[in-house]
DSSP file (Angstrom, degrees, kcal/mol; ACC not computed):
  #  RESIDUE AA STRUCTURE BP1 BP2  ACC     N-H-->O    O-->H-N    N-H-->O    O-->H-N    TCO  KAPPA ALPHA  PHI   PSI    X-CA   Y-CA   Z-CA
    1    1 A X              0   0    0      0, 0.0     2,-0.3     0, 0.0    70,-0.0   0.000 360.0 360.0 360.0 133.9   21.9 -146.5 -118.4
    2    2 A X        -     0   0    0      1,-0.0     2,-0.1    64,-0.0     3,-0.0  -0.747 360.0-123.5 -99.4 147.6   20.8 -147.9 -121.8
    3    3 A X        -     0   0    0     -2,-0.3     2,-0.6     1,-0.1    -1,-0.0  -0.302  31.1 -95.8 -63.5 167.1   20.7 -151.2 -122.7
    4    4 A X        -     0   0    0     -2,-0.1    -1,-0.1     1,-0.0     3,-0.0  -0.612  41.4-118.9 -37.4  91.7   22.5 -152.7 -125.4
    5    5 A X        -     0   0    0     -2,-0.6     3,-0.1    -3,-0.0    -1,-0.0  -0.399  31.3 -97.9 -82.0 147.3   20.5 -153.1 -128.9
    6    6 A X    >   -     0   0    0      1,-0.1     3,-0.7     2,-0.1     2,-0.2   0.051  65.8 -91.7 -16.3 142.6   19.9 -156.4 -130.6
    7    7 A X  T 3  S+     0   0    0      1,-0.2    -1,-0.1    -3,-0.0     3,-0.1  -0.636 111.5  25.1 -72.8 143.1   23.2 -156.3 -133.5
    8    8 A X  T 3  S+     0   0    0      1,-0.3     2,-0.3    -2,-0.2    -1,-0.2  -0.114  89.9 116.4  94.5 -23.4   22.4 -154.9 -136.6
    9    9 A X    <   -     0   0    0     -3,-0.7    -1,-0.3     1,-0.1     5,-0.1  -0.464  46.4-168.7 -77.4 148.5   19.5 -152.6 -135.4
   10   10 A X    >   -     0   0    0      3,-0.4     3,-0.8    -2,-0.3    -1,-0.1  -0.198  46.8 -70.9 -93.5-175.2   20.4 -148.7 -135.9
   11   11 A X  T 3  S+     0   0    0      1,-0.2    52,-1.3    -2,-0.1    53,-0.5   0.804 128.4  65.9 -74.5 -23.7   19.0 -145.6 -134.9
   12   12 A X  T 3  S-     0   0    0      1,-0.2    -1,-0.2    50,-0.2    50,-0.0  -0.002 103.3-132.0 -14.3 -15.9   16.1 -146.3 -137.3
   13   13 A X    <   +     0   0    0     -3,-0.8    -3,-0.4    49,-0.0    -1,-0.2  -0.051  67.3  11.9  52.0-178.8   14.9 -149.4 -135.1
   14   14 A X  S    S-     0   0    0     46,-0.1    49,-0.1    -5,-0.1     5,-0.1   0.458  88.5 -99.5 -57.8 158.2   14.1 -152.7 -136.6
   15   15 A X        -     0   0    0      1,-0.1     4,-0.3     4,-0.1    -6,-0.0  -0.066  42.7 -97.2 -55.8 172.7   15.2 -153.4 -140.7
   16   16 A X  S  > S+     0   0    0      2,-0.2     4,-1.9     1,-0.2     3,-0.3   0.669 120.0  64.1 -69.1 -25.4   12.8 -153.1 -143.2
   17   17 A X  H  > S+     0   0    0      1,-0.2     4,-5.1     2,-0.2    -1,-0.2   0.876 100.9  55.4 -55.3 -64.2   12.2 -157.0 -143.1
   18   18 A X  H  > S+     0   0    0      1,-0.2     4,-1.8     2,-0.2    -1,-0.2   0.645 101.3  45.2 -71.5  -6.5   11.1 -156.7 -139.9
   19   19 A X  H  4 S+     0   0    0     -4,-0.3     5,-0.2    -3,-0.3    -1,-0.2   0.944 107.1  63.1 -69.9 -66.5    8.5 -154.4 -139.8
   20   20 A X  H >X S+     0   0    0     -4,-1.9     4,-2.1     2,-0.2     3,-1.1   0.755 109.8  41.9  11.6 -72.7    7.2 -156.1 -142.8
   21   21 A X  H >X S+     0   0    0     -4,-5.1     4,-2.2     2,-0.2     3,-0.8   0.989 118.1  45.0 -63.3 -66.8    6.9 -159.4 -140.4
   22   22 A X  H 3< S+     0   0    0     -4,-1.8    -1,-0.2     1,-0.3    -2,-0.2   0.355 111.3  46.9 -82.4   6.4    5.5 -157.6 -137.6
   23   23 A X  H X> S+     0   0    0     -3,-1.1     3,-1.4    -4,-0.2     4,-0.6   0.602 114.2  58.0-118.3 -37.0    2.7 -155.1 -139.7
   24   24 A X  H XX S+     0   0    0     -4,-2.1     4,-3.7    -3,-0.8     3,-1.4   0.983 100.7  59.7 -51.3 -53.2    1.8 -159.1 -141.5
   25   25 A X  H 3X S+     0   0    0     -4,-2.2     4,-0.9     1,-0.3    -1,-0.3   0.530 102.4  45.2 -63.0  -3.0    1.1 -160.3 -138.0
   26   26 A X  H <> S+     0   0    0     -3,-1.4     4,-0.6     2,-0.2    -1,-0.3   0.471 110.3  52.2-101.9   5.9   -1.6 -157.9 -137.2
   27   27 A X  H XX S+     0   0    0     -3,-1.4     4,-1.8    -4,-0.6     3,-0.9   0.889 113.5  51.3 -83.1 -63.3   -3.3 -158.5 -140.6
   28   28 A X  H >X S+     0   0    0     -4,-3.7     3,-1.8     1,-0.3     4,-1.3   0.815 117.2  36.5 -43.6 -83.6   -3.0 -162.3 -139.3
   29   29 A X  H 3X S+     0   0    0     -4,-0.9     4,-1.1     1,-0.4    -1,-0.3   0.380 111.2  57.0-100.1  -9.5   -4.5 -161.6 -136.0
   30   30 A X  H <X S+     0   0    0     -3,-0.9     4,-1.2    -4,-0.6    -1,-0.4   0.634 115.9  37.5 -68.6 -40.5   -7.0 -159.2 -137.0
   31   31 A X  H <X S+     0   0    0     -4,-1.8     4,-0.6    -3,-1.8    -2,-0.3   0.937 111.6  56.8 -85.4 -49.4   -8.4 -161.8 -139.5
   32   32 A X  H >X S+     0   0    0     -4,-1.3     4,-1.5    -5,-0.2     3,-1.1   0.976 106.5  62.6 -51.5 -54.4   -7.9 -165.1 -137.0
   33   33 A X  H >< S+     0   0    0     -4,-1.1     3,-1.0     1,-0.3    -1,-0.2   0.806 101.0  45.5 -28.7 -63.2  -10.1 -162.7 -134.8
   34   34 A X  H 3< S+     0   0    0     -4,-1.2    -1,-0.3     1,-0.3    -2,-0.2   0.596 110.1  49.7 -52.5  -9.9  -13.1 -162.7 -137.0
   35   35 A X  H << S+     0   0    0     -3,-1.1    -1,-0.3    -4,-0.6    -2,-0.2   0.946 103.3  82.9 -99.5 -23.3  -13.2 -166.0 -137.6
   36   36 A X  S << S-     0   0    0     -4,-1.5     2,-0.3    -3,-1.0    -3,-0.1   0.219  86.5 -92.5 -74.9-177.0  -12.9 -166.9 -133.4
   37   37 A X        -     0   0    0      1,-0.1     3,-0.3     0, 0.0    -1,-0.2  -0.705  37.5-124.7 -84.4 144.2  -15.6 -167.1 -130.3
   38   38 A X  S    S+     0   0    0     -2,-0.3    -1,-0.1     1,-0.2     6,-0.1   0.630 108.7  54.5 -67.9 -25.0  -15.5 -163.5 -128.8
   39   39 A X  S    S+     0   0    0      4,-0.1    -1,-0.2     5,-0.0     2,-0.0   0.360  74.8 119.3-111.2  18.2  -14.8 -165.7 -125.7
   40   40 A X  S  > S-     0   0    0     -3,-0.3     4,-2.0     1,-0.1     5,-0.1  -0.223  70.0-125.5 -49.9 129.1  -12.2 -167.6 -126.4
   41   41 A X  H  >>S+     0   0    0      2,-0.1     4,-3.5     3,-0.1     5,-0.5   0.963 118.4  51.8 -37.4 -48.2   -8.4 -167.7 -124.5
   42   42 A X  H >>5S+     0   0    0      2,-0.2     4,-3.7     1,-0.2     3,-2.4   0.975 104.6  49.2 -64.8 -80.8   -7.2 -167.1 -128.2
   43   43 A X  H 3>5S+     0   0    0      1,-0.3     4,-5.2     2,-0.2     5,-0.2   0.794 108.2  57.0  -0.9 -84.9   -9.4 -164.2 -129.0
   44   44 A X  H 3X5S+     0   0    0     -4,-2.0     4,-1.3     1,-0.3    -1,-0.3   0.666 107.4  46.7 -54.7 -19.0   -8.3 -162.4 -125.8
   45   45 A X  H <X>S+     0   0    0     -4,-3.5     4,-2.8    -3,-2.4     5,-0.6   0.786 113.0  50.6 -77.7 -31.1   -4.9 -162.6 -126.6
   46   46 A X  H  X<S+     0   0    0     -4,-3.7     4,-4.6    -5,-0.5     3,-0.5   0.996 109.8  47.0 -47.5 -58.7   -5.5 -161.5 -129.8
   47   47 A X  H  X5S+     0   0    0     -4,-5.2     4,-3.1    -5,-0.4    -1,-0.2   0.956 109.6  51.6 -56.7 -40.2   -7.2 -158.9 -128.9
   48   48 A X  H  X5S+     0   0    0     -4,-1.3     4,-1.0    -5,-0.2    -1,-0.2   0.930 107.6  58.8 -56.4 -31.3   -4.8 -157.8 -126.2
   49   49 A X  H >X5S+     0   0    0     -4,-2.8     3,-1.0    -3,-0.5     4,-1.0   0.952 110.5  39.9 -54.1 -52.4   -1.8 -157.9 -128.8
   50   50 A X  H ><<S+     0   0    0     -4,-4.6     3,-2.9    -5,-0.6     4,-0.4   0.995 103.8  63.4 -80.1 -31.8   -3.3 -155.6 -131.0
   51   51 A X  H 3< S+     0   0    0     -4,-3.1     3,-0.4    -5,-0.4    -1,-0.3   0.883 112.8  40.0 -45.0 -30.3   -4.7 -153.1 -128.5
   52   52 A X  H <X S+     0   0    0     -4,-1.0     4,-2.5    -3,-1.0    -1,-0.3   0.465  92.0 111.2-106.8   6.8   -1.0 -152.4 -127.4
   53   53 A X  H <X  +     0   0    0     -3,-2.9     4,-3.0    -4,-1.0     5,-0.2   0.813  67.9  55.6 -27.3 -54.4   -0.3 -152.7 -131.4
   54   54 A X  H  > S+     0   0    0     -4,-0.4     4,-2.4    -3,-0.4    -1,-0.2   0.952 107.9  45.5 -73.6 -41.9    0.5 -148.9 -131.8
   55   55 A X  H  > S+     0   0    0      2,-0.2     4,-4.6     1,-0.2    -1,-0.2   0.970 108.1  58.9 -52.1 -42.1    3.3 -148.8 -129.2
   56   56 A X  H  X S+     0   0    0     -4,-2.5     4,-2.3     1,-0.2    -2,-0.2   0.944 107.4  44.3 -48.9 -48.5    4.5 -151.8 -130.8
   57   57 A X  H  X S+     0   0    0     -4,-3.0     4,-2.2     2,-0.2     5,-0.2   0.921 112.8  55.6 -66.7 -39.4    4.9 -149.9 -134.2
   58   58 A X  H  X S+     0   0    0     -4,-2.4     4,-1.3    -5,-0.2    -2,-0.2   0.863 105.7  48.3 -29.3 -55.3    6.4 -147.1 -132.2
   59   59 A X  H >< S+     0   0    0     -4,-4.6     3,-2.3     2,-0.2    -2,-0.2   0.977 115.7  44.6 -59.5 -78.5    9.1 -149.2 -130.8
   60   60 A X  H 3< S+     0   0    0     -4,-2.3    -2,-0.2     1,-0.3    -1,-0.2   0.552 112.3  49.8 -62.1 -39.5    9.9 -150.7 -134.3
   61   61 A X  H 3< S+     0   0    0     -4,-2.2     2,-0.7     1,-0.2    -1,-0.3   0.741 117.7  44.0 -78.3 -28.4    9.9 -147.2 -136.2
   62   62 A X    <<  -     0   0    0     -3,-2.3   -50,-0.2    -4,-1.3    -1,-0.2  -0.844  62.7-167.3-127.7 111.7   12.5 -145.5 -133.2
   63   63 A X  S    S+     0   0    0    -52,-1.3   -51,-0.2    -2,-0.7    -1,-0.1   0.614  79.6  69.0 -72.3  -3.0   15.2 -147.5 -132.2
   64   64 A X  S    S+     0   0    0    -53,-0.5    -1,-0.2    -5,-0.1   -52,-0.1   0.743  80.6 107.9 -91.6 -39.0   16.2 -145.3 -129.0
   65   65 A X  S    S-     0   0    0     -6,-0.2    -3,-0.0    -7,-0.2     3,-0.0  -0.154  71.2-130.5 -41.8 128.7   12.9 -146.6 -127.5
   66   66 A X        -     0   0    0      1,-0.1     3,-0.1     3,-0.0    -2,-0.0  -0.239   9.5-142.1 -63.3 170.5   12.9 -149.3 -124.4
   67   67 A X  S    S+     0   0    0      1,-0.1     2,-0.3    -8,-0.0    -1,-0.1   0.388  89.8  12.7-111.8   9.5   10.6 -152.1 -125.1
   68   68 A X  S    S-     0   0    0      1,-0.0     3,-0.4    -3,-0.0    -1,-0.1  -0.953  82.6-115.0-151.4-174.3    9.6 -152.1 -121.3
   69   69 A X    >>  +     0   0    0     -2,-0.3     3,-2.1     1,-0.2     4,-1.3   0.280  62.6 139.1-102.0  21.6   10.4 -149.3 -118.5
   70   70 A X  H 3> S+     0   0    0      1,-0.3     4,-1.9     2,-0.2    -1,-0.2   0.787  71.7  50.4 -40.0 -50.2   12.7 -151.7 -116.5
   71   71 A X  H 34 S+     0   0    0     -3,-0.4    -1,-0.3     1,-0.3    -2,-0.1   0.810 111.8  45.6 -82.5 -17.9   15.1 -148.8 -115.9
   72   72 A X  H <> S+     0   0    0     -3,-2.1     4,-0.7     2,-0.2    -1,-0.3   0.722 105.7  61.5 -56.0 -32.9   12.4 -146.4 -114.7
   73   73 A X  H  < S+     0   0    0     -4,-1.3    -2,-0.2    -3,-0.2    -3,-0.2   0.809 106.4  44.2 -54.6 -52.8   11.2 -149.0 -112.7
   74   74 A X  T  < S+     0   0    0     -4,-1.9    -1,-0.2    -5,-0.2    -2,-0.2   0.421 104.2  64.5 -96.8   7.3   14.5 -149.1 -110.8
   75   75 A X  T  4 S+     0   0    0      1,-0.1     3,-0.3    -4,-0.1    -1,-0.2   0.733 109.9  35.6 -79.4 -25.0   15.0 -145.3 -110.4
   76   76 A X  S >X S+     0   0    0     -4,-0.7     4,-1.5     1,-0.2     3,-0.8   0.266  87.8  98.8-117.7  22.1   12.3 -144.8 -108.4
   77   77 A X  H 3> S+     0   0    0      1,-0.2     4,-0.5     2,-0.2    -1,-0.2   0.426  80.7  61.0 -88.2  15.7   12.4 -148.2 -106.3
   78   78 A X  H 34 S+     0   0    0     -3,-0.3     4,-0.5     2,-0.1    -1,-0.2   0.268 109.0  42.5 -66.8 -26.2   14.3 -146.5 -103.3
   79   79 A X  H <4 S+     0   0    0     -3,-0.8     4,-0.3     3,-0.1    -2,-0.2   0.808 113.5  52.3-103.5 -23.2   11.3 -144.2 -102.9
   80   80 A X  H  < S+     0   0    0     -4,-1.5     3,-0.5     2,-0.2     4,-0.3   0.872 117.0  38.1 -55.7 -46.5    8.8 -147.2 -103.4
   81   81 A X  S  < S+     0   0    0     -4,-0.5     3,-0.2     1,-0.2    -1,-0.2   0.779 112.7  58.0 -74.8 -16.7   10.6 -149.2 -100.7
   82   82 A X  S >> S+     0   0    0     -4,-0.5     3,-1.6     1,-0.2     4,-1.1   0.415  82.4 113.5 -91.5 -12.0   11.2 -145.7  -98.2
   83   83 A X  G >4 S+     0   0    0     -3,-0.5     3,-0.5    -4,-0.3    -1,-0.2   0.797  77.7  31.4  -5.9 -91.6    7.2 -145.4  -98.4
   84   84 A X  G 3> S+     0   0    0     -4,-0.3     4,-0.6    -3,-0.2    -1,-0.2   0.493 109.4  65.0 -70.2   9.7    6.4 -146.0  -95.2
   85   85 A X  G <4 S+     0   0    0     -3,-1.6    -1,-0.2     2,-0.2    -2,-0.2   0.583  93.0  69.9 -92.2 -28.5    9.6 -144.5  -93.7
   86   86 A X  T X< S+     0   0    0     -4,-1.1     3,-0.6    -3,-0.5    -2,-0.1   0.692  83.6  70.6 -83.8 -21.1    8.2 -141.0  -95.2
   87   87 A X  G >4 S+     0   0    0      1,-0.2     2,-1.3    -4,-0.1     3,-1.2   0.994  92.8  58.8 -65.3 -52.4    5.3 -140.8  -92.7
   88   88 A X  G 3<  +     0   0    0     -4,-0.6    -1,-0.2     1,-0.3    -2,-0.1   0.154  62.5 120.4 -71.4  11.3    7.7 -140.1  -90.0
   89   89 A X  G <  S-     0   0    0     -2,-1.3    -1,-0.3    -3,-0.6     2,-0.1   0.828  78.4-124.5 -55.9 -38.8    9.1 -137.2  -91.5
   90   90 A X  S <  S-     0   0    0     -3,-1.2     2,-0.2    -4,-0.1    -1,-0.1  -0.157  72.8 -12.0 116.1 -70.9    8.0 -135.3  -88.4
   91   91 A X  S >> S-     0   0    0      1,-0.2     4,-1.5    -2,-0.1     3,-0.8  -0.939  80.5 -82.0-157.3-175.0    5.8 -132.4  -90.4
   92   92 A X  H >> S+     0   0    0     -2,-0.2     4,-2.0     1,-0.2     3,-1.8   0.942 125.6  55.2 -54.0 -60.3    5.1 -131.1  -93.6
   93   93 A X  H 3> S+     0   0    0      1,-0.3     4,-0.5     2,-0.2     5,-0.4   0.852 116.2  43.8 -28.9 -41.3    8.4 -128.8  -93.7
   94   94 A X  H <> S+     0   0    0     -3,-0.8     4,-0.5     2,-0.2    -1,-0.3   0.796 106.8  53.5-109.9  18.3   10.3 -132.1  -93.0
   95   95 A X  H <X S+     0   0    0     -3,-1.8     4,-1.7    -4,-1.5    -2,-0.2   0.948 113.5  46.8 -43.6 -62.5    8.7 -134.2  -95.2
   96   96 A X  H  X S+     0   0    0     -4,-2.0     4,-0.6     1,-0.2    -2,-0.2   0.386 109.1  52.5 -47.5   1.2    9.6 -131.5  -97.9
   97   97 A X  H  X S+     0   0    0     -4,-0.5     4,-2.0    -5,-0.3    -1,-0.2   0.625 111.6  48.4-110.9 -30.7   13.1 -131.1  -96.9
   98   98 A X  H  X S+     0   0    0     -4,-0.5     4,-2.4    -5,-0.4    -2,-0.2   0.867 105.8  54.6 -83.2 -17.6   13.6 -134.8  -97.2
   99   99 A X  H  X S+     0   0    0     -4,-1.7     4,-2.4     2,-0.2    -1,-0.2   0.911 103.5  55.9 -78.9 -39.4   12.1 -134.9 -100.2
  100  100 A X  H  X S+     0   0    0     -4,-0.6     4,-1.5     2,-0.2    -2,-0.2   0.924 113.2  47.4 -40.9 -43.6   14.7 -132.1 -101.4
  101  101 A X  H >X S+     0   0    0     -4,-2.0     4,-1.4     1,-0.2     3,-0.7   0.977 103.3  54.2 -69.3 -50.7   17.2 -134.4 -100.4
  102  102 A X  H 3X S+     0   0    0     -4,-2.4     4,-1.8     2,-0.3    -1,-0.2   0.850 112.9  50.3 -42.8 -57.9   15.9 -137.4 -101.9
  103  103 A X  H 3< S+     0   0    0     -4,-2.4    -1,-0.2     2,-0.2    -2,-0.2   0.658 103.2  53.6   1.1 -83.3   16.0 -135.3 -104.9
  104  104 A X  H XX S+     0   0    0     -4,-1.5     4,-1.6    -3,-0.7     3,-1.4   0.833 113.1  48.0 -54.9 -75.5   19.4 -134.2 -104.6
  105  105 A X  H 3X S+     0   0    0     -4,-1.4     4,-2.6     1,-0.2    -2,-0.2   0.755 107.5  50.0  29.8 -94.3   20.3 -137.8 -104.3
  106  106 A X  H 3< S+     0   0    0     -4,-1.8     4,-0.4     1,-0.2    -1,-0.2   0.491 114.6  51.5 -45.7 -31.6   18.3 -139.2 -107.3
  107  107 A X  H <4 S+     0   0    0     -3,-1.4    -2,-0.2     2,-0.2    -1,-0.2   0.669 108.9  46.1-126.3 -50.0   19.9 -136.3 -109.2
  108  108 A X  H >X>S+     0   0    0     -4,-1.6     4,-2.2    -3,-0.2     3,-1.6   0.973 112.7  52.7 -44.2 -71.5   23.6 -137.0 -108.2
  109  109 A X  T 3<5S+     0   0    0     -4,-2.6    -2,-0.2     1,-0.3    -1,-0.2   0.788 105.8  50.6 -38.5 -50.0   23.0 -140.5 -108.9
  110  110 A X  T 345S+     0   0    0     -4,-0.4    -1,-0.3     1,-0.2    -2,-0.2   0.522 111.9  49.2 -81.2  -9.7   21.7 -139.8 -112.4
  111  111 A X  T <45S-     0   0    0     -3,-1.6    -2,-0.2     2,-0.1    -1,-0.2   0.826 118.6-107.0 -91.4 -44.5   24.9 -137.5 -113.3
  112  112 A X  T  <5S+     0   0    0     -4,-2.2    33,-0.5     1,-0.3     2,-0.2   0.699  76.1 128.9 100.7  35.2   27.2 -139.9 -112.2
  113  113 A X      < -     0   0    0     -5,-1.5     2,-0.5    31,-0.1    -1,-0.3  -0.371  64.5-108.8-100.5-168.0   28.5 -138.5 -109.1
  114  114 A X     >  -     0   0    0     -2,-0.2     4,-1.2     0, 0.0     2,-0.9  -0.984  31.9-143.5-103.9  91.5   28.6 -140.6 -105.6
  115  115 A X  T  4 S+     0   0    0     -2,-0.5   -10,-0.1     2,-0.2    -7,-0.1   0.120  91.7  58.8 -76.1  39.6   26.0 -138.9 -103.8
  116  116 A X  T >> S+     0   0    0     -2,-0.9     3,-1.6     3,-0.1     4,-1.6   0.697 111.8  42.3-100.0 -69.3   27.6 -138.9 -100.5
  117  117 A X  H 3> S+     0   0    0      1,-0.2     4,-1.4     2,-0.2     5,-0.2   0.927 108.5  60.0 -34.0 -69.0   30.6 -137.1 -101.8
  118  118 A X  H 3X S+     0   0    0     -4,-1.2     4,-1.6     2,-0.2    -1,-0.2   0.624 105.8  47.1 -32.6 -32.3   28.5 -134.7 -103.8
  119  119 A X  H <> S+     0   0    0     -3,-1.6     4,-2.7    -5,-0.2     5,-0.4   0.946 110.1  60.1 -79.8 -60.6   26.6 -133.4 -100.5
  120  120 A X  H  X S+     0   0    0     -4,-1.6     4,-1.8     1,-0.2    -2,-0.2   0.738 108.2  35.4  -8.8 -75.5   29.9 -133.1  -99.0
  121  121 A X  H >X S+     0   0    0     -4,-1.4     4,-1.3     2,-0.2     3,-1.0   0.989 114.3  59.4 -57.8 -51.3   31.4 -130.8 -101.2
  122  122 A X  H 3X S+     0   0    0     -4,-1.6     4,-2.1     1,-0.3     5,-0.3   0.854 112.1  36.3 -76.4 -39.4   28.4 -129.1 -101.7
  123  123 A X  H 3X S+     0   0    0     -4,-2.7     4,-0.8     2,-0.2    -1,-0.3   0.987 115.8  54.9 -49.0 -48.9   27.9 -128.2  -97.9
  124  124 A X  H << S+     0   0    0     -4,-1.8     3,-0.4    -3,-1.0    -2,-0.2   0.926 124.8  25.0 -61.6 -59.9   31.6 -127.7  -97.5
  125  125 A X  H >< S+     0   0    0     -4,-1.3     3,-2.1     1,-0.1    -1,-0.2   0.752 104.8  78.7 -55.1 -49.4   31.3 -125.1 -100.6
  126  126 A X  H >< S+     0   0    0     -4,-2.1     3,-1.9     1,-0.4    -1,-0.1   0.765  87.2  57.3 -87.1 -37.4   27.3 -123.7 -100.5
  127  127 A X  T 3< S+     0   0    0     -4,-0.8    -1,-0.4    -3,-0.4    -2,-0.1   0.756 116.2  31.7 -94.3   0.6   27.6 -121.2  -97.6
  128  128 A X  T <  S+     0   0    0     -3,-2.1     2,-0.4     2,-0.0    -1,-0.3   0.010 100.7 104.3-113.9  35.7   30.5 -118.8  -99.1
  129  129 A X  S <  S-     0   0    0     -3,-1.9     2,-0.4     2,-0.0     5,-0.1  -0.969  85.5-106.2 -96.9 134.6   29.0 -119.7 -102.8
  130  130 A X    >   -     0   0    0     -2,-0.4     3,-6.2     1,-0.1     2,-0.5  -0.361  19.2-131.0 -55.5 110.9   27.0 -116.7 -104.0
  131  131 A X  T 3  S+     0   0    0     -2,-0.4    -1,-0.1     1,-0.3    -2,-0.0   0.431 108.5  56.4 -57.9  19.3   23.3 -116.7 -104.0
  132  132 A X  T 3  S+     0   0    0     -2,-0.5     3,-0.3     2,-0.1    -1,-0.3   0.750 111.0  48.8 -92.4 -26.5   22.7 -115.5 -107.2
  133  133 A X    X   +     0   0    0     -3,-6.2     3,-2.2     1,-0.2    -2,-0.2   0.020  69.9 123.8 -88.2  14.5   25.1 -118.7 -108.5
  134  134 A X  G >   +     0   0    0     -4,-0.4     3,-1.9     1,-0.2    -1,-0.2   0.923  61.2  59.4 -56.9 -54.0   23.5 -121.3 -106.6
  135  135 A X  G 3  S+     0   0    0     -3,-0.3     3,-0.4     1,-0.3    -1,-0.2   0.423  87.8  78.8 -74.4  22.2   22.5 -123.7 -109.7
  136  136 A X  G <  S+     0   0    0     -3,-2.2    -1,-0.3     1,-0.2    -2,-0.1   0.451  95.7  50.1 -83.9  12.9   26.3 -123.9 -110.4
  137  137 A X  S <  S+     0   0    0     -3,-1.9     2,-0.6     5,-0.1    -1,-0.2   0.459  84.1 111.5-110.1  -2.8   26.0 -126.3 -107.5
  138  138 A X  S >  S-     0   0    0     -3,-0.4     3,-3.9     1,-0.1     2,-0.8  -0.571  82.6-110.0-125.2 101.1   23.2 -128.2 -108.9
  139  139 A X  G >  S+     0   0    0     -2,-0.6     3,-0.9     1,-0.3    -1,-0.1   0.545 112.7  58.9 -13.0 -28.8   24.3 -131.9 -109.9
  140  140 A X  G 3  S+     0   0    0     -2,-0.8    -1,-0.3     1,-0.3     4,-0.1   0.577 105.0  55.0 -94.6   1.1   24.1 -131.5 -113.8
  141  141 A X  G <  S+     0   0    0     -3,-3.9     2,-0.4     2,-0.1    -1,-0.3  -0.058  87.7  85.1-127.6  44.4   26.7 -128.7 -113.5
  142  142 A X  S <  S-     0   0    0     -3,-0.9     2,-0.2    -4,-0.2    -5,-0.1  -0.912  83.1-121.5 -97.6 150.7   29.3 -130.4 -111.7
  143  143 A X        -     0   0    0     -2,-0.4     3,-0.1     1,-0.1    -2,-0.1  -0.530  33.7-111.0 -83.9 142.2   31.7 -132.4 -113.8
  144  144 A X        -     0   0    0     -2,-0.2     2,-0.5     1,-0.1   -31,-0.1  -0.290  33.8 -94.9 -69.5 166.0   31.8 -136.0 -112.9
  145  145 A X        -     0   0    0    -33,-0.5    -1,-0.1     1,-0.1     5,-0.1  -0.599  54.7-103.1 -84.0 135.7   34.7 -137.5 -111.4
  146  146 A X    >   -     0   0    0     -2,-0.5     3,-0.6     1,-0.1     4,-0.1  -0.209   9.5-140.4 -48.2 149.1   37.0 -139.2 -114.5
  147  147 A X  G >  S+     0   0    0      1,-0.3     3,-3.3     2,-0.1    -1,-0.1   0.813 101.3  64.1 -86.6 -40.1   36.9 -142.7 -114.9
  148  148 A X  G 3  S+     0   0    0      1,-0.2    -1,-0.3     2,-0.1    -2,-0.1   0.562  89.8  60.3 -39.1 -32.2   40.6 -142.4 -115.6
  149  149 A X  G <         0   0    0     -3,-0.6    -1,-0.2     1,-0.2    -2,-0.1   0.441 360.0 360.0-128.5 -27.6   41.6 -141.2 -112.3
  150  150 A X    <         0   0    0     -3,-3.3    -1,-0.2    -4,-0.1    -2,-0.1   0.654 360.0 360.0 -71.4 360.0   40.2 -144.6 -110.7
């Protein structure tokens, strides 16, 4: 799910204004740099600002860019918290089968099905589906349920 952008920004990322400002402020901190102690608090933020400097211009030149991974972060926090729950699998085979599931899951979820229905049908369906047509089963080629319907 994307967030919302700031109003006024396009697909184009920030106005022209604003680049402006934000390519002045590394001229500024690139010059405040020279003039500091190498060890300074100030320094070292400087210096950290501009080291991540080139993403920063990234972000500002493509507006479909996050400016952090927040929502990656929470796609994969179900397998971060299931860690230790994944030793027990039993053996490799059912570690790998749960991780198919897990998958499967993750996959639903990201289509915008319910993935408890979605294994449903697909067991109820999968053994008289024909194995050459198996990835019509495959979460990004089922249609989601309408919002309409709710």
């Amino acid at each position: 799910m994307r967030r919302a952008a700031p109003t006024g920004w396009g697909k184009r990322g920030y106005s022209r204004r604003s680049v402006s400002v934000t390519f002045g402020r590394e001229i500024r901190g690139r010059s405040h740099l020279a003039k500091l102690s190498k060890k300074s608090d100030t320094a070292t933020a400087i210096r950290y600002a501009l080291g991540r400097w080139t993403a920063l211009r990234r972000y500002c030149d493509n507006g479909a860019l996050e400016i952090d991974n927040n929502p990656a972060e929470r796609a994969i926090r179900a397998v971060a918290l299931g860690r230790k729950n994944y030793l027990f699998a039993g053996s490799d085979a059912g570690g790998e089968r749960a991780a198919a599931i897990y998958s499967l899951i993750g996959s639903a979820k990201l289509n915008g099905l319910d993935p408890e229905a979605y294994l449903r049908d697909i067991l109820d369906r999968i053994a008289d589906h024909p194995i050459n047509r198996i990835t019509e089963l495959l979460p990004w080629n089922i249609a989601a349920p309408s919002t309409a319907a709710k």
